[in-house]
N, C-alpha and C positions, 0 to 999 in steps of 0.2 A: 783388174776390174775397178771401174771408178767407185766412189764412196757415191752416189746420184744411184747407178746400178744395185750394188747393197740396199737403200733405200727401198727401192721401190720392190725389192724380193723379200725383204723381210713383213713379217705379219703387223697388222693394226694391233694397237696397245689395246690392250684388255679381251682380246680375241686369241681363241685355242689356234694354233699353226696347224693347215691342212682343212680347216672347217671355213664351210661357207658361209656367209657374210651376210645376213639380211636386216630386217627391221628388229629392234629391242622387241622384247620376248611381251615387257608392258604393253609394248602398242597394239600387237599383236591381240592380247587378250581383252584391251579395252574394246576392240572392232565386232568384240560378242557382243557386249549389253549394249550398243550404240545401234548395230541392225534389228538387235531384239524389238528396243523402244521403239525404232522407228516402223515396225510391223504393229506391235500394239497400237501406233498413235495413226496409221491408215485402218487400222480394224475398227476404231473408234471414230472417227471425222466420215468412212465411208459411206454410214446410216447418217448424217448429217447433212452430206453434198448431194448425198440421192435428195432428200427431204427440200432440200433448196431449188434444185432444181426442176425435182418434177412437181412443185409448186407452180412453178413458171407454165405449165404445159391446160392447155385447155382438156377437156373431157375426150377428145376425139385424139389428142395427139400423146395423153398419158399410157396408151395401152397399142399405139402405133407407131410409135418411131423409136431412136435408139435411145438408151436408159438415161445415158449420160448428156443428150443433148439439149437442151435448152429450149424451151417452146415460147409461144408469144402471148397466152392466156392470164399471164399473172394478175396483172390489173382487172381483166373482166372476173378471176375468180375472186377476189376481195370484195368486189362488187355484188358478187352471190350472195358471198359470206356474209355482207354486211345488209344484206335484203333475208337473209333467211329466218323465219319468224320471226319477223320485225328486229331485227340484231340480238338474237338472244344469246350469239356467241360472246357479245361484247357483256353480256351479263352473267355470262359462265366466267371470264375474265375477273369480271370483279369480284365476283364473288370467290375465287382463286387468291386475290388481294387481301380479301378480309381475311379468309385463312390463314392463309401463310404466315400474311404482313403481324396481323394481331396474336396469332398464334406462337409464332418467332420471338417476340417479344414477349409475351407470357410465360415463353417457356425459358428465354432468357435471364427474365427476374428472377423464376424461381432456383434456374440454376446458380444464377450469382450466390443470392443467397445464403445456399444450402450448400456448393462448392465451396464457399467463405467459411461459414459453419464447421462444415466436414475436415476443413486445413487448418483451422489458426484455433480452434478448442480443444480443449481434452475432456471428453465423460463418457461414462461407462456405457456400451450398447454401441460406439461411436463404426467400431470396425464392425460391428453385426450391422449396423444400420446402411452403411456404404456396402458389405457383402450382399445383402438383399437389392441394393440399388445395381449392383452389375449384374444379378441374376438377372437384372430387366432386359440387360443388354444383349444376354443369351437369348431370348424368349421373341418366336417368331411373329410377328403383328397378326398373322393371321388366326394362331392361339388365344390372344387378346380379343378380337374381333368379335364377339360371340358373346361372351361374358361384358364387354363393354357394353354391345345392344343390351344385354338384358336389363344392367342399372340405366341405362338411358330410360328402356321402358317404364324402369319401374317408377323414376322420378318424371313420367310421362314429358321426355326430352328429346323423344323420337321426332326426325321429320323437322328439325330446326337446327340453325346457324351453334347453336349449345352442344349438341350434339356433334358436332365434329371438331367442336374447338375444347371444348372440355378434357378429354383423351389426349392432348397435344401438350397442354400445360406442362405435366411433367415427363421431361422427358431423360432416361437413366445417361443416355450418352452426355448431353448436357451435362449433367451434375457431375460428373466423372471429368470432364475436361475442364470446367471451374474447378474442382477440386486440385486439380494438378499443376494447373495456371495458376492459383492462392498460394500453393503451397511455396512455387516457386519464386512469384512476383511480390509476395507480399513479405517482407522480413519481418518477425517477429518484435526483433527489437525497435523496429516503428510503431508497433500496436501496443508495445510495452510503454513506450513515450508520449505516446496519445492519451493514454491513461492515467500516467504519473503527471498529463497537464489537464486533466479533469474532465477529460469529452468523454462523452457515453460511447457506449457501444456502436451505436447507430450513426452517432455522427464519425466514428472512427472508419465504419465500415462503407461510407457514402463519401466523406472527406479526403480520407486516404487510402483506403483498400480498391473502391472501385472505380478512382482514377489507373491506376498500377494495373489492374485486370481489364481494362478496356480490349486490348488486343483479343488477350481469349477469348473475351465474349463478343466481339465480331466474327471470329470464327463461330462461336458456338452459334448464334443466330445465324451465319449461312447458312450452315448445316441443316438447323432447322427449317430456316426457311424452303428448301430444297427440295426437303423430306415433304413438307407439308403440301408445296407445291404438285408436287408428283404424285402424291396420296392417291390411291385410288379407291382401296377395298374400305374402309373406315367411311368413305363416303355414300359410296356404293350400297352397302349394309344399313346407314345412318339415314338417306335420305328417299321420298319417292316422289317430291314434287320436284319438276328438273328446275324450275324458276331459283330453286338455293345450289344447282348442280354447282362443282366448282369446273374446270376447264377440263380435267381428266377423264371426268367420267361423263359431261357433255359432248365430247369427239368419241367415248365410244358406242353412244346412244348412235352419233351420226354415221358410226362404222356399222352400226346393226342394220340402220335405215339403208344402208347404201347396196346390201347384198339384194335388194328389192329394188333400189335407185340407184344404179351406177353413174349417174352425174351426180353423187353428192359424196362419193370418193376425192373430187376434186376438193370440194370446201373440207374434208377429215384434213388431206394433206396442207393446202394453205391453213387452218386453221393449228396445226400443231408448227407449222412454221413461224409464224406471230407468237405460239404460248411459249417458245422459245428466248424470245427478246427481253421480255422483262428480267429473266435470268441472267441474261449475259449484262444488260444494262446494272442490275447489281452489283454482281461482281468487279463493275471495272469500276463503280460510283465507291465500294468500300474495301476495295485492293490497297487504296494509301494506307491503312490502318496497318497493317502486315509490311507493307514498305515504312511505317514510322517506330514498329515493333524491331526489323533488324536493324534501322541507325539508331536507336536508343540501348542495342547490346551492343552496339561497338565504342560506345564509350565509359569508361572506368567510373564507377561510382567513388 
């Protein structure tokens, strides 16, 4: 028998003789979490392609043709949108903008703050004061909801722009991710340096601390803004004139109106299609942040 014939009878190196021969057993298990995600990531995009689509569809062809096809009404329904009560959708928008925008940032100071606080000091109450702060995190907005109207009420704040941005300032998730962002980003023995060359606290914590913490708190201000933006019940509860409505709770005044007027189903669906965009236009406007946060770890301090 030639040594060519042995070759090719004998078994592949690192394989049992007799067993068949397929894909590494790794590849194999990675092909789970790979169909998983990719099931989660059409359960998610599904309610978004409807939303685009049947945007596009006029009031006759939304509840008559197939789900997924694309109609020709897009532009006449923005045209509605933009005629219905003198464009008050564009004032449910902005008033969505003051929230969020002023809100995010409000609540971003104080997490900086108070996440800076809670990492670089030591005093006594420090860990009770941070455990009462994740208690917040436990605690469902709708429990809050009730008790917040009442101090609105009582500092007669009801029915105003204060009353829905007041409640938003501090927010426990916020303080909780500056705090872990500080602890991490900020070295000690730079705050210890800062001080041994005479700068206060303030300008330590504005000079050198929250350049370092930038990253998390672009996170943290997404987050909030997010939140804020999507708010519904806090508004809901807080306000009754729709002139301050924010965008949430204005499309569902127009979903209430619509079960009487089924041509204004059409402006709910373009109008939550547009409250979309400013979202995403965020995200891509402060994504560099998190792209300048992983090439400033890849190089050695």
């Amino acid at each position: 028998m030639s040594s060519l014939a042995v070759r090719k009878a004998s078994p592949a190196a690192g394989t049992t003789p007799g067993t068949a021969q397929g894909p590494p057993l790794r590849r194999r298990i990675a092909f789970v979490p790979t169909v998983t995600l990719l099931i989660g990531a059409i359960y998610c995009l599904l309610p978004v392609a409807w939303v685009v689509i049947a945007a596009t569809k006029s009031g006759s062809e939304l509840f008559s043709t197939f789900t997924f096809l694309p109609g020709t009404g897009f532009a006449d329904n923005v045209t509605d949108l933009n005629a219905y009560r003198d464009g008050i959708y564009w004032k449910w928008m902005a008033n969505s903008a003051l929230y969020a925008g002023l809100g995010a940032v409000l609540s971003t100071v104080v997490s900086a703050f108070s996440g800076y606080a809670l990492a670089i000091y030591r005093f006594r109450g420090r860990e009770t004061i941070f455990n009462i702060l994740m208690a917040g995190v436990l605690m469902p907005p709708v429990i809050l909801a009730i008790p917040q109207y009442l101090l609105m009420a009582k500092a007669d704040l009801t029915d105003s722009y204060a009353s829905v941005l007041l409640p938003l300032v501090l927010s426990p998730y916020g303080v909780y991710l500056a705090r872990i962002y500080a602890a991490a980003a900020v070295p000690g023995d730079v705050v210890e340096a800062g001080r041994m060359d005479g700068a206060s606290e303030l300008r330590i914590f504005t000079r050198i601390a929250l350049p370092m913490m930038v990253p998390g708190l672009v996170t943290v201000f997404l987050f909030q803004f997010v939140a804020v933006w999507n708010n519904f019940l806090l508004p809901y509860i807080m306000l009754s004139d729709d002139e301050r409505f924010p965008i949430t709770l204005g499309l569902f005044t127009l979903l209430e109106q619509g079960s009487n007027t089924p041509a204004l189903y059409t402006l709910v669906i373009t109008g939550a299609l547009l409250a979309v965009i400013p979202l995403i236009a965020l995200f891509l406007v402060i994504q560099r942040f998190w792209s300048l946060d992983l090439l400033s770890g890849a190089v050695k301090s």
